[in-house]
C-alpha positions as CSV (number, residue, x, y, z in Angstrom):
1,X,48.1,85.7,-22.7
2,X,47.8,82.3,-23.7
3,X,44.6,83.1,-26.2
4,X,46.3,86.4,-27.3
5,X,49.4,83.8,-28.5
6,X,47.1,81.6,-30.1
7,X,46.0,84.1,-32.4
8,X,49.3,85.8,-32.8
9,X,50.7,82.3,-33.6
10,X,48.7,81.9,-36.3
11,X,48.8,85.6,-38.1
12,X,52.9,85.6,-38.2
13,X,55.1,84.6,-41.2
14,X,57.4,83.4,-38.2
15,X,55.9,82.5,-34.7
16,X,54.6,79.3,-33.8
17,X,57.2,77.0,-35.4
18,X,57.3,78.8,-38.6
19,X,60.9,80.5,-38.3
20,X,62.2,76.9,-37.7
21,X,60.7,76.1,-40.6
22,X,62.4,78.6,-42.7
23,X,65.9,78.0,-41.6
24,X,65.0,74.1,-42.6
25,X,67.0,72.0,-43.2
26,X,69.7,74.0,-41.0
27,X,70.7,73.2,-37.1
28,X,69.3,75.7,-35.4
29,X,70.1,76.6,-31.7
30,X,67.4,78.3,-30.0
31,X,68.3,80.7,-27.1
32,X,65.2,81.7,-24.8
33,X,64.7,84.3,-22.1
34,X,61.8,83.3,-20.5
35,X,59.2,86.1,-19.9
36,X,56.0,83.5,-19.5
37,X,55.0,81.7,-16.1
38,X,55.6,78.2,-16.7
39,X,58.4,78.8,-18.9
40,X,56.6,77.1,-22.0
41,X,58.6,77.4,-24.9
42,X,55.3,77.6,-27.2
43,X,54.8,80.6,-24.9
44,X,58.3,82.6,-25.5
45,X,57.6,85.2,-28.0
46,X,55.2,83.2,-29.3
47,X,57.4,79.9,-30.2
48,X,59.2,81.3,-33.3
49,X,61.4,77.5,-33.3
50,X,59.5,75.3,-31.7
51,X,56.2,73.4,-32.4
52,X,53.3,74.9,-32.3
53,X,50.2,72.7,-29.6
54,X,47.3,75.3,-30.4
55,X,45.2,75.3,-33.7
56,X,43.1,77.4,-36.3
57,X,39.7,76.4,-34.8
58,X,41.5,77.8,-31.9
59,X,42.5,80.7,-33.0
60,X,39.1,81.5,-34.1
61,X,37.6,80.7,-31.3
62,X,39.5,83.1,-29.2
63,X,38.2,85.7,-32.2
64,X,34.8,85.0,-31.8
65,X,34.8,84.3,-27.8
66,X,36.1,88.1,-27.3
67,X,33.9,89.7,-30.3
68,X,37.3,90.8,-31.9
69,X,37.1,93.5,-34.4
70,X,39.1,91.1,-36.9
71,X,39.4,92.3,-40.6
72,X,38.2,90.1,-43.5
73,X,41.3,89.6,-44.7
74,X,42.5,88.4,-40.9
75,X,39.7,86.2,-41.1
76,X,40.2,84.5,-44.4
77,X,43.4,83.8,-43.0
78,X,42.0,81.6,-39.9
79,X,39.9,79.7,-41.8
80,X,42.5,78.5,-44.4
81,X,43.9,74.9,-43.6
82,X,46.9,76.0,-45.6
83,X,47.6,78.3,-42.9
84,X,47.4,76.0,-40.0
85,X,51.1,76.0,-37.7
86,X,53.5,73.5,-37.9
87,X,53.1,70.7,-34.9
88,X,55.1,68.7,-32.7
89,X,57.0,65.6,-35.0
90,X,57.4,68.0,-38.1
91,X,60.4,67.3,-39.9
92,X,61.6,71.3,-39.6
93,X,62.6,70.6,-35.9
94,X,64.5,67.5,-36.1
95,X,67.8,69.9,-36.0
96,X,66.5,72.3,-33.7
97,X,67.9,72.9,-29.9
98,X,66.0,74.9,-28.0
99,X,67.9,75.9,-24.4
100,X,66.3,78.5,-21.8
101,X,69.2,80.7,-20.5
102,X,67.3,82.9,-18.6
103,X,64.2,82.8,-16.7
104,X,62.3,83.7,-13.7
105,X,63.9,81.1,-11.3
106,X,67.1,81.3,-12.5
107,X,66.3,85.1,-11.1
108,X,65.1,84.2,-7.9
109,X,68.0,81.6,-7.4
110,X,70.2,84.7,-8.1
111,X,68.6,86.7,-5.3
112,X,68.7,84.0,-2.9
113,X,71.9,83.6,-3.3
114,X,72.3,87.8,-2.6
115,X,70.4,87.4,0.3
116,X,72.3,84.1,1.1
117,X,75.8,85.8,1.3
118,X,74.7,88.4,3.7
119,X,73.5,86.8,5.5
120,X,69.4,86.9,5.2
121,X,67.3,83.5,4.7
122,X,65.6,83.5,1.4
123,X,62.6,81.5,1.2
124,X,61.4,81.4,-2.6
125,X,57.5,81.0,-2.8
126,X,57.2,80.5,-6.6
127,X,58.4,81.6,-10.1
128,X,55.0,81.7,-11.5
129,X,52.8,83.6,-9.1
130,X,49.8,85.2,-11.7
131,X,46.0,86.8,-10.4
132,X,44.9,90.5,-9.5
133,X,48.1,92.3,-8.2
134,X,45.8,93.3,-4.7
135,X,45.2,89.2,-4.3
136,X,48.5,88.1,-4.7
137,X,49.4,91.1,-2.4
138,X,47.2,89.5,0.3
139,X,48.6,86.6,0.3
140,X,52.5,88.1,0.7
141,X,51.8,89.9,3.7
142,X,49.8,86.9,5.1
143,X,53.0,84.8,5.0
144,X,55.1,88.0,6.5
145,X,52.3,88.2,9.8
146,X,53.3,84.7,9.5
147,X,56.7,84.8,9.8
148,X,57.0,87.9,12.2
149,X,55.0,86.3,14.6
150,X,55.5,81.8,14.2
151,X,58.8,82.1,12.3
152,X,56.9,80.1,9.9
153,X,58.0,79.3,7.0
154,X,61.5,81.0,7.9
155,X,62.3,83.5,11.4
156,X,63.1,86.6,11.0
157,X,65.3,88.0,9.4
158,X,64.1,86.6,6.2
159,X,63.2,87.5,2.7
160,X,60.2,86.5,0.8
161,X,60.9,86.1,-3.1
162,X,58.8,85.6,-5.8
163,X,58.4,85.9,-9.8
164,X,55.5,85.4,-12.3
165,X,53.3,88.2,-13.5
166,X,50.2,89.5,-11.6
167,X,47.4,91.3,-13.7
168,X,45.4,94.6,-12.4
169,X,41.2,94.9,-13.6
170,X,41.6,98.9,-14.0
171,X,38.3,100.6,-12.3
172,X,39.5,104.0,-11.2
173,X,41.3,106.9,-13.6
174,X,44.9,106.4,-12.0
175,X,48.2,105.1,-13.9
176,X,50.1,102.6,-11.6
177,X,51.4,99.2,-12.4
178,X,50.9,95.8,-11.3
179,X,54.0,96.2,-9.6
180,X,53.5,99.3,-7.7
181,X,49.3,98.1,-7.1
182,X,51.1,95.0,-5.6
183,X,53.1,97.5,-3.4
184,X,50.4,99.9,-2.0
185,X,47.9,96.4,-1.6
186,X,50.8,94.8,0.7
187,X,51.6,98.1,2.8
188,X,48.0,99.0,2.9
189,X,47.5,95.2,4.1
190,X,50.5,95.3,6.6
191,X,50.3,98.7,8.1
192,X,52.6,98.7,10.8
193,X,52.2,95.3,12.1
194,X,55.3,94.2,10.9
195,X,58.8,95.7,10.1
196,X,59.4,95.2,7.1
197,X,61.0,96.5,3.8
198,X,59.6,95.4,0.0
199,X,60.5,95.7,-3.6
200,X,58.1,95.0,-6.5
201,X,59.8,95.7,-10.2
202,X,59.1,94.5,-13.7
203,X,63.0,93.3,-14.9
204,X,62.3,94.7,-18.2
205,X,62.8,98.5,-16.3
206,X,58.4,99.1,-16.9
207,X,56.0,98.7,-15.0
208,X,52.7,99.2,-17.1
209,X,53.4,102.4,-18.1
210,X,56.8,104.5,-19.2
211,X,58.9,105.8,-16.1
212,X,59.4,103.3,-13.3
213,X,60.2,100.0,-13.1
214,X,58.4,99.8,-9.6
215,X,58.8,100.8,-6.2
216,X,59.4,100.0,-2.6
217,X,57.5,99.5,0.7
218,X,58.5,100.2,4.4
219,X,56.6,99.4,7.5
220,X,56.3,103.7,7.6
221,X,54.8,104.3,4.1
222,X,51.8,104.6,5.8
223,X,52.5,107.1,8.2
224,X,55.1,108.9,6.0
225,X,52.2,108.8,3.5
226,X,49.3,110.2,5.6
227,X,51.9,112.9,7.0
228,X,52.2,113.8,3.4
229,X,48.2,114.2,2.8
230,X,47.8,110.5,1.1
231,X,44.9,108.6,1.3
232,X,46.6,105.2,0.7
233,X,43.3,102.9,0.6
234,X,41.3,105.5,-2.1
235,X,44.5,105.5,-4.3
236,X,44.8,102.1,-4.3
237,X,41.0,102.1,-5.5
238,X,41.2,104.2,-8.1
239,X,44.7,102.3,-9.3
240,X,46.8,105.3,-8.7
241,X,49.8,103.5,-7.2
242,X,52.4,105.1,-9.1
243,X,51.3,108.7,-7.9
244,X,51.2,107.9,-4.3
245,X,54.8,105.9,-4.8
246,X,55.9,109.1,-6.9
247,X,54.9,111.9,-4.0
248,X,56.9,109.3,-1.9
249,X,60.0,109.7,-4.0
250,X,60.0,105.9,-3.5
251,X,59.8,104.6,-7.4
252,X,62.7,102.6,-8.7
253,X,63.4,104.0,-12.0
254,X,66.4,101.7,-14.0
255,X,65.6,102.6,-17.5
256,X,64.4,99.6,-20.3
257,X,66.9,96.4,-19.5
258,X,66.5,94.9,-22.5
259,X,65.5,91.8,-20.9
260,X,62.6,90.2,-19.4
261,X,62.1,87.4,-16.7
262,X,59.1,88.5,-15.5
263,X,58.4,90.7,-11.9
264,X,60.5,90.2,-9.2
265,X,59.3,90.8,-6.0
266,X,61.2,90.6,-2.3
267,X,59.6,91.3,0.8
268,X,62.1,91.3,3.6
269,X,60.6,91.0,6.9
270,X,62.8,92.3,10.2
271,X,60.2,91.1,12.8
């Protein structure tokens, strides 16, 4: 994502600095929902009001590294000094306040404090969790084992929170999500060896594809999934999460939020 902004930064008439160069020499207040681990504000939509760290020679770098299928006039453009971003110190953002309001912590703060008030420890691993969806999976149910059997880092009853964005290498013909691929890794992962109940959405309402914005996990998915003639471990091969969470009935569908903090995953573990 970072090399994708790069190049983005320096094709648009207002990311990487260059809307807070327009409304020069006005105050400008910048709001930003943070949908980027890290919460960089070069990173939010590209950094339409803030300064802009990356560079042409960047930019085309990124082109050439990925064999990119850029047009001429694309191109041109990149090579252009003219064209370069505006950088930290410019005299455009001397009047601009940039504030995030919204991010993935500030989620997971928010669900600790659910959790919190009724009673169930949170413990909050990270905000900015990225690598293959299966990985990260690993590592989740690792720390559940964990707890359900050393009470380490929290006993039981706790809840296991975290944010960022995973990614998924697609090798088989399925349509899941890195959400619901997250899901079918950690129950695959756990089977029955701990009782446990999990949640992996996108908060923008899609996960990958149009439909769902995840799903959830129980200590039974396998068994209710094997009783409904699933092969959990080849689905999860060919990356067709969201059909075995579909035959489940266990997708969360919320519709588009019109917002975006990242995923948001919970694993609560019982014992």
């Amino acid at each position: 994502i970072q090399e994708i902004n790069c190049v983005r930064r320096h094709l648009s008439a207002i990311k990487g600095g260059r809307l807070a160069c327009a409304c020069a020499p006005a105050r400008v207040v910048n709001l930003l929902i943070s949908d980027v681990a890290g919460d960089d504000p070069s990173a939010i939509a590209s950094g339409p009001a803030v300064p802009d760290p990356s560079t042409l020679a960047e930019a085309r770098q990124v082109v050439e590294k990925y064999r990119l299928d850029a047009s001429a006039a694309v191109r041109k453009h990149l090579s252009r000094s003219e064209n370069e971003t505006p950088k930290p110190g410019e005299a455009c953002f001397a009047r601009v306040e940039s504030t995030i309001v919204a991010s993935s912590q500030s989620f997971l703060e928010s669900a600790a404090r659910f959790f919190s008030d009724h009673g169930i420890r949170p413990v909050i691993l990270s905000d900015s969790i990225e690598g293959e969806a299966t990985d990260v999976a690993l590592v989740h149910a690792a720390i559940a084992r964990q707890v359900a059997r050393h009470s380490q880092p929290a006993p039981a009853p706790c809840v296991l929170l975290s944010g960022g964005e995973t990614t998924v290498t697609v090798r088989g013909p399925g349509r899941g999500g890195r959400n619901t691929e997250f899901l079918l890794a950690l129950a695959v992962a756990l089977g029955e060896d701990v009782r446990y109940a999990a949640l992996a959405c996108d908060t923008d309402g899609v996960d990958g594809v149009a439909g769902a914005a995840g799903s959830v996990a129980r200590w039974d998915t396998l068994r209710r999934a094997a009783a409904a003639g699933l092969d959990a471990r080849r689905l999860l091969l060919d990356n067709a999460s969201r059909a075995f969470f579909e035959r489940l009935g266990d997708t969360v569908v919320t519709g588009p939020t019109f917002n975006n903090v990242n995923d948001f995953r919970a694993v609560l573990v019982v014992s």
